[in-house]
C-alpha positions as MATLAB code, in Angstrom:
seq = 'XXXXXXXXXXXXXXXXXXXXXXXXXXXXXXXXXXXXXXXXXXXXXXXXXXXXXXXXXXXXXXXXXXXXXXXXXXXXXXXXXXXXXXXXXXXXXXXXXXXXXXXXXXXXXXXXXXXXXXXXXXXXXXXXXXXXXXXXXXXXXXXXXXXXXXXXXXXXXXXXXXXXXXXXXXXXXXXXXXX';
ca = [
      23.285  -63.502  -67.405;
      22.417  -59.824  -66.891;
      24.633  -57.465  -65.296;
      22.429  -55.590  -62.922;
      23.022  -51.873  -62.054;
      22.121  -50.120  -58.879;
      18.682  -49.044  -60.202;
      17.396  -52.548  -60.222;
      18.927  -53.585  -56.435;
      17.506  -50.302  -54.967;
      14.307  -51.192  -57.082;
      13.942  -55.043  -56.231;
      11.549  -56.166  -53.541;
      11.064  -60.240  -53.394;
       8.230  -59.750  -51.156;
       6.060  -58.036  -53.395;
       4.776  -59.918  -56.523;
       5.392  -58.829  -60.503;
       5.056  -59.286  -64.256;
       7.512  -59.116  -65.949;
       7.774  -58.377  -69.997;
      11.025  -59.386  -72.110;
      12.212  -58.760  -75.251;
      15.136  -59.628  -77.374;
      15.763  -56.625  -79.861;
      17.573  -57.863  -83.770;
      20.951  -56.116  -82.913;
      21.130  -58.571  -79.392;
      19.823  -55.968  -77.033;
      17.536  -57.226  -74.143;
      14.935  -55.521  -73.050;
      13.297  -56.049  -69.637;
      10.113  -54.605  -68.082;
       9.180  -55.310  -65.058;
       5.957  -54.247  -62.783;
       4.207  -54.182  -59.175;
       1.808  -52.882  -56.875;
       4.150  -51.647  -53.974;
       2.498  -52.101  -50.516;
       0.891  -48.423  -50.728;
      -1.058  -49.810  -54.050;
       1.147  -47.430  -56.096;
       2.239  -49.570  -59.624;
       5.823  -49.540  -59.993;
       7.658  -50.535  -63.504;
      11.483  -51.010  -63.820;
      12.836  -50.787  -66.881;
      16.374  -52.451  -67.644;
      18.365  -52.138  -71.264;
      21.156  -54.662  -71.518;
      23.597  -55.484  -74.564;
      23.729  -58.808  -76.217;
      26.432  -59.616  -73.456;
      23.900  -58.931  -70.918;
      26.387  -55.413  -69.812;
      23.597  -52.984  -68.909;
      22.985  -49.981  -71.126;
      20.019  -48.092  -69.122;
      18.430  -48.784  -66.129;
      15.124  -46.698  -64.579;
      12.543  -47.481  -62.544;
       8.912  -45.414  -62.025;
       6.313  -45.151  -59.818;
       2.983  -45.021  -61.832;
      -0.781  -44.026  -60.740;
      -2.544  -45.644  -58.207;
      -4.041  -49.210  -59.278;
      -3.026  -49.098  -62.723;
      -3.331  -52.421  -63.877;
      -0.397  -54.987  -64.919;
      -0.940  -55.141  -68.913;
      -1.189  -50.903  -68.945;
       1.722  -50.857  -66.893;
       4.151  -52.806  -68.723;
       2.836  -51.597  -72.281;
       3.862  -47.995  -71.020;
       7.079  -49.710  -69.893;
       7.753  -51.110  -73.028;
       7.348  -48.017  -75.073;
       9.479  -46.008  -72.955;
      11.861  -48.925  -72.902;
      11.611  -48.230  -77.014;
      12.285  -44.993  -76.814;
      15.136  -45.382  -74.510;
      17.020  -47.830  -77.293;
      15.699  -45.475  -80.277;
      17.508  -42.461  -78.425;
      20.657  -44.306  -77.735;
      20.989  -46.110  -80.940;
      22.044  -44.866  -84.435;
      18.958  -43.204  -86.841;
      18.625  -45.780  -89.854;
      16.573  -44.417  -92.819;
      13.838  -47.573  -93.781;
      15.154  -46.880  -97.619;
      19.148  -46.954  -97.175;
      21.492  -48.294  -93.845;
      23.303  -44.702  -92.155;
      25.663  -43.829  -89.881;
      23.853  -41.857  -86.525;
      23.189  -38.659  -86.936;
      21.607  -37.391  -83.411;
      21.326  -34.322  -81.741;
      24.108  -34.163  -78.987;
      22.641  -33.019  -76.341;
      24.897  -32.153  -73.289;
      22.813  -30.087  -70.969;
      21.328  -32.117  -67.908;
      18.267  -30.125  -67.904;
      17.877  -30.525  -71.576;
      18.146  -34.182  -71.098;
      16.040  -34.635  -67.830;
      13.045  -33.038  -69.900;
      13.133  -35.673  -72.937;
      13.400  -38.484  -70.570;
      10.145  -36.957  -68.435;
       7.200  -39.352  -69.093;
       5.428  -36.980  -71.443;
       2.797  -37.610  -73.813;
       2.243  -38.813  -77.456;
       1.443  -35.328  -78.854;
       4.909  -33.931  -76.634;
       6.852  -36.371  -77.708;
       6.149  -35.569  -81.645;
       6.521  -32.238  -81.125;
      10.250  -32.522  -79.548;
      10.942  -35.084  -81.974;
       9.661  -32.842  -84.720;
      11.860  -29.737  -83.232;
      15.126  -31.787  -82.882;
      14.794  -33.027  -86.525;
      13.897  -29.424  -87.292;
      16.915  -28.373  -85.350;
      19.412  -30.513  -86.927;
      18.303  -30.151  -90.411;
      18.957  -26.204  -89.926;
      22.127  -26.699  -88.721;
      23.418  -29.452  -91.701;
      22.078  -26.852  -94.021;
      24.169  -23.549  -92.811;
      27.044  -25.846  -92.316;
      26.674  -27.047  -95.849;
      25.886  -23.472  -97.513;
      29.198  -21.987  -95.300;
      31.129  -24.611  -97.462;
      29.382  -23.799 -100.390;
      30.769  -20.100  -99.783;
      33.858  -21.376  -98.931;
      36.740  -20.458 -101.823;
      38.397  -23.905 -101.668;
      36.835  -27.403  -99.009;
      38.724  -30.431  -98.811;
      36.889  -33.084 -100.613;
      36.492  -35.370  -97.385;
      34.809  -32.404  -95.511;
      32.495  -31.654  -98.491;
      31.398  -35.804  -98.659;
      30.994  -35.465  -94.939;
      28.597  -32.528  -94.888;
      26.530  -34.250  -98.074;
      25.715  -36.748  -95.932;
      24.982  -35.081  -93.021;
      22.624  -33.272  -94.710;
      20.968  -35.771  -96.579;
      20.715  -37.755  -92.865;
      18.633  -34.626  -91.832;
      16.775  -34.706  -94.070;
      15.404  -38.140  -94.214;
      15.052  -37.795  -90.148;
      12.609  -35.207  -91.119;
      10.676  -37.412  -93.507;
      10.510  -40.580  -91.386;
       9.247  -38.516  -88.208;
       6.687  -37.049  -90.278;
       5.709  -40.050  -91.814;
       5.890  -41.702  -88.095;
       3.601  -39.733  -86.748;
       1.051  -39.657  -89.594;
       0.538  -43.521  -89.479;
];
């Protein structure tokens, strides 16, 4: 049983017929996509992220163009429902199993932008700019201990792998987007 957040009571409309698209992810989490025509012929698509306990994680809903079918509807769902779970969960190399290593991003605006439907070419870009980003960062960090006359063995182990996180982000983006 799903806990529901407001997003999907303000969103939900028994009158109005919908597909719906659901998906069970490895780690437990639920994924559920759901679309309509609203009476004014716009499609509508919720979106609703849930845990393996069925405790929501993310719920959205958007209004899309004017009679866009079903099946396009609910693929674009899904893939922003993808990159929803991708942003929230930790960044795992394909080679070796890592702990997260995001960019922490606390600015509202910041935020709105990456979650603005945007397209393919956008998204690889800002993906390609945050890796960028973070990689820059691990490295000064990791050449200021380098400088440093004397670094505590924990921070030093610490900063290895933070750098060596960036830089396989970097690699598997790339390689992403060349596929």
């Amino acid at each position: 049983m799903r806990h529901r957040g407001a997003q999907f009571w303000l969103w939900t409309d028994n009158r109005l017929p919908l597909h719906t698209h659901e998906e069970v992810l490895s780690d437990g989490v639920q994924v559920e996509v759901r679309a309509r025509v609203s009476h004014a012929g716009v499609t509508q698509v919720f979106i609703g992220i849930y845990d393996g306990h069925g405790v929501m994680l993310c719920e959205e809903f958007h209004d899309r163009d004017r009679d866009e079918p079903y099946c396009a509807a609910l693929k674009w769902g899904a893939q922003r429902a993808r990159d929803i779970v991708a942003q929230t969960q930790g960044f795992v190399a394909p080679h070796r199993v890592q702990l997260a290593l995001g960019p922490v991003i606390t600015d509202e605006s910041v935020l709105a932008l990456r979650r603005m439907e945007m397209s393919e070419h956008e998204r690889f870009k800002l993906c390609c700019e945050d890796a960028w980003s973070e990689y820059l960062a691990a490295k000064a960090a990791m050449l200021n201990l380098m400088r440093a006359p004397k670094v505590d063995p924990k921070i030093w182990a610490d900063h290895k792998e933070r750098l060596k996180q960036a830089i396989d982000r970097r690699v598997y983006v790339q390689r992403t987007y060349l596929h």
